[in-house]
C-alpha positions as CSV (number, residue, x, y, z in Angstrom):
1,X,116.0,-52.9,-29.3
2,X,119.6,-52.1,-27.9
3,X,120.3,-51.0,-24.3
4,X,123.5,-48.8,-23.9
5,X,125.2,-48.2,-20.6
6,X,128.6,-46.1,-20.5
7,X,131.3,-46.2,-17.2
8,X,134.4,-45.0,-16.5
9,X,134.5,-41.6,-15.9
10,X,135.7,-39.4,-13.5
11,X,138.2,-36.5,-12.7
12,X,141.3,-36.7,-13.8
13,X,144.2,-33.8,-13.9
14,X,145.2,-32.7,-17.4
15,X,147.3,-35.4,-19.1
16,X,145.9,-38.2,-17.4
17,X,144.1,-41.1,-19.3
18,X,140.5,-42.7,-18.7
19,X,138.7,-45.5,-20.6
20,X,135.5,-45.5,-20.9
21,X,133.6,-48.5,-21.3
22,X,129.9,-49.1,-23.5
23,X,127.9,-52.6,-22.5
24,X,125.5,-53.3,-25.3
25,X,122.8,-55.4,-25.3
26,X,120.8,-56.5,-28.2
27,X,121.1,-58.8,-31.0
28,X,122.3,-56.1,-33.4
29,X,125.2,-55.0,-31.8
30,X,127.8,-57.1,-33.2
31,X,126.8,-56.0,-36.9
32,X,126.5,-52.7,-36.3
33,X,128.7,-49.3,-36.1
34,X,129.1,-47.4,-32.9
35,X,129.8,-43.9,-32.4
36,X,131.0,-41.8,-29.0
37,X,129.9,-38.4,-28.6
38,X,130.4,-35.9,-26.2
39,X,128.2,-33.0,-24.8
40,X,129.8,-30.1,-22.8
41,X,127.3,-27.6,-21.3
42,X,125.5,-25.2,-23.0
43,X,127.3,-26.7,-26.4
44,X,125.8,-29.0,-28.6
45,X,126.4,-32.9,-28.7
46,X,130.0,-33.4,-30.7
47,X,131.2,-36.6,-32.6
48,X,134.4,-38.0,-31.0
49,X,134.9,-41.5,-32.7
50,X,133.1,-43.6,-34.7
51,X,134.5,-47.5,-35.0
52,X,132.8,-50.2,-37.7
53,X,131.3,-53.5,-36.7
54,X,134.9,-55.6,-36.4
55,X,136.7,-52.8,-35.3
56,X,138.8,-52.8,-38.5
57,X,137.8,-49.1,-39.1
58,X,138.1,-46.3,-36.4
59,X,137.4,-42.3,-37.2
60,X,138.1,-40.2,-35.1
61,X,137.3,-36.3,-34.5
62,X,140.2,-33.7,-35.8
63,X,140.3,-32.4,-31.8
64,X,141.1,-36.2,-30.8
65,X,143.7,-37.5,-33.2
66,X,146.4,-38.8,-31.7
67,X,145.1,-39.0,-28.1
68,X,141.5,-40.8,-28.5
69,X,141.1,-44.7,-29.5
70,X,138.4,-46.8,-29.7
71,X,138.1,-50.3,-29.9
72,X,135.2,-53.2,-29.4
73,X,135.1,-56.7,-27.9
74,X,131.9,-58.4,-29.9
75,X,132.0,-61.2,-27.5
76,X,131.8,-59.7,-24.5
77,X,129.6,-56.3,-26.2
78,X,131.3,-53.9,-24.6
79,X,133.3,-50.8,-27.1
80,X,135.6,-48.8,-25.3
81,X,137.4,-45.5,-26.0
82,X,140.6,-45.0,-24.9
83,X,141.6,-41.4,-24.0
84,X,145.1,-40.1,-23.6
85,X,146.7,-36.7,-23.0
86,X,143.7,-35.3,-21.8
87,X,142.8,-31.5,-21.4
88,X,140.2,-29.1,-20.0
89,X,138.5,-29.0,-23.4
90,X,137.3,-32.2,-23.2
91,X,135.8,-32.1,-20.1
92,X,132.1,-33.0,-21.1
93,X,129.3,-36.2,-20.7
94,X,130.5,-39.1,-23.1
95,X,127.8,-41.1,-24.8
96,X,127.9,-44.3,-26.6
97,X,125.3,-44.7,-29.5
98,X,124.5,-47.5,-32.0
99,X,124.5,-46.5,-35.7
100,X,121.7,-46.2,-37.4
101,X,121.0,-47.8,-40.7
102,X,120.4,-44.6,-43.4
103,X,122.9,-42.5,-44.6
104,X,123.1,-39.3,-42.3
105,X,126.8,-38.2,-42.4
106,X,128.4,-40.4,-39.4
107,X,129.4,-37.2,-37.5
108,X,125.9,-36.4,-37.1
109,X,123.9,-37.0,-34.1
110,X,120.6,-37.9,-35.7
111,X,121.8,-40.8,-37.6
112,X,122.3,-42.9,-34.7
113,X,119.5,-45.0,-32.9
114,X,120.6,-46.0,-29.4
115,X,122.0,-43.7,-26.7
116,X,123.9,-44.6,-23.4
117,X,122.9,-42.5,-20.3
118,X,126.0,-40.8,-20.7
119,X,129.3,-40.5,-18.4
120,X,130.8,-37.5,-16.8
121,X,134.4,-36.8,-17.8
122,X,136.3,-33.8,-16.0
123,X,139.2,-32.6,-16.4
124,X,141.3,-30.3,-14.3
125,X,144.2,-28.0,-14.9
């Protein structure tokens, strides 16, 4: 079993930054992948970054690139996303999940395990 819990959000004005923080709990955490994903309402849950167990591999969503990081601390079992240059359109609740073991495209919501609460991130013009 693995407990997520997100923090850091908050409103920030249009090309402001935020981190958002993930504390795991759980055995399985340090050997497994984590993904961030953000809902905005009345739209379905979208894939934002995905980062391997070491933190040697990162992917990141097309409407990211270049502005969203994400990066993991195994001893302390926290993953964080870094988010930079940020606009209106991603204004949404940010979750943290825990990859699942089968092979469901990573992008996809259903092949992760463990969900966060989730963590409001708005973003004013």
């Amino acid at each position: 079993q693995v407990q997520l819990a997100e923090s850091g959000g908050g409103l920030v004005q249009a090309g402001g930054s935020l981190r958002l923080s993930c504390a795991a709990s759980g055995r399985t955490f340090s050997s497994s992948a984590m993904g961030w994903f953000r809902q905005a309402p009345g739209k379905e849950r979208e894939f934002v970054a995905l980062i391997n167990w070491s933190g040697s591999s990162i992917f990141l969503a097309d409407s990211v690139k270049g502005r969203f990081t994400a990066s993991r601390d195994n001893a302390k079992n926290m993953v964080y996303l870094q988010m930079n240059s940020l606009k209106p359109e991603d204004t949404a609740v940010y979750y943290c999940a825990v990859r699942g073991s089968g092979t469901i495209y990573y992008t996809d919501p259903s092949g992760y395990a463990y969900w966060g609460q989730g963590t409001q991130v708005a973003v004013s013009s």
